[in-house]
C-alpha positions in Angstrom: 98.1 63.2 152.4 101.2 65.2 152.2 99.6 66.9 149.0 96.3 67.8 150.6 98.6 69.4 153.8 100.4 71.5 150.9 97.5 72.9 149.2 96.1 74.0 151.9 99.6 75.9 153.2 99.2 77.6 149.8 95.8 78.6 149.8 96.0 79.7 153.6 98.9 81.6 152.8 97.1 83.3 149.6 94.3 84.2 151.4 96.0 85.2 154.7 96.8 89.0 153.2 98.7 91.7 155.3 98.0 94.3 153.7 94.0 95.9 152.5 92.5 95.0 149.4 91.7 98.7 149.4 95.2 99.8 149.4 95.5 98.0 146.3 93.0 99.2 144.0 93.3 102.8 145.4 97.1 101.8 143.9 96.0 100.2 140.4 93.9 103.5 140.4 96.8 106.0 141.0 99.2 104.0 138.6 96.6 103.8 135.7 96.3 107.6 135.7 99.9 108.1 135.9 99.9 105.8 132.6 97.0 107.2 131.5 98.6 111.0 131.4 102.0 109.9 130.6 100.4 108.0 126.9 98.8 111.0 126.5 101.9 113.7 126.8 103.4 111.1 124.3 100.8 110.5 121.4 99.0 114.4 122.1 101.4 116.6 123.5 102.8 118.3 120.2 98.7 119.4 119.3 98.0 120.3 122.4 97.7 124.1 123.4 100.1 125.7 126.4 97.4 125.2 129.0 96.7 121.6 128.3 100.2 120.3 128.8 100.8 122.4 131.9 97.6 120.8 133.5 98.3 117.0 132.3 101.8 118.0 133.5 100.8 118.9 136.3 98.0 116.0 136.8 101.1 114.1 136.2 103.0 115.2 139.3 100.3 114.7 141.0 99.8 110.9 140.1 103.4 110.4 141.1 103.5 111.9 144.2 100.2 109.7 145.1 102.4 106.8 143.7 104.9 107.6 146.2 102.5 108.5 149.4 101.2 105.1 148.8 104.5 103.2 148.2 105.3 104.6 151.3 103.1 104.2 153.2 102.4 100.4 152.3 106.7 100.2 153.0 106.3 101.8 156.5 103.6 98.7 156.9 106.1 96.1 155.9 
């Protein structure tokens, strides 16, 4: 039985989440963009115009500052 008693520690311990489910995809979501902008000041920014790299420069601060409200945020949780 010892085995049964341990799986069941593990799963109640997976499933028993602190923090919300929300929090994390609203996280996946702020990290993709950040990704997603910083791939495209890599591979595009030479072509691109002025204008264009100031806004995915600026859509890049942006993404990190979100990065860090949340970080926070979910840190001030514990």
């Amino acid at each position: 039985m010892g085995s049964i008693d341990s799986f069941y520690t593990a799963m109640s311990d997976m499933t028993n989440l602190k923090k919300s489910v929300i929090v994390d995809m609203i996280m996946v979501q702020v990290i993709s963009l950040t990704l997603g902008c910083f791939l495209i000041l890599v591979f595009s920014g030479p072509k691109m115009s002025s204008s264009e790299l100031s806004w995915i420069i600026g859509a890049l601060f942006v993404t990190f500052s979100g990065a860090g409200i949340v970080y926070r945020r979910l840190a001030q949780q514990g």
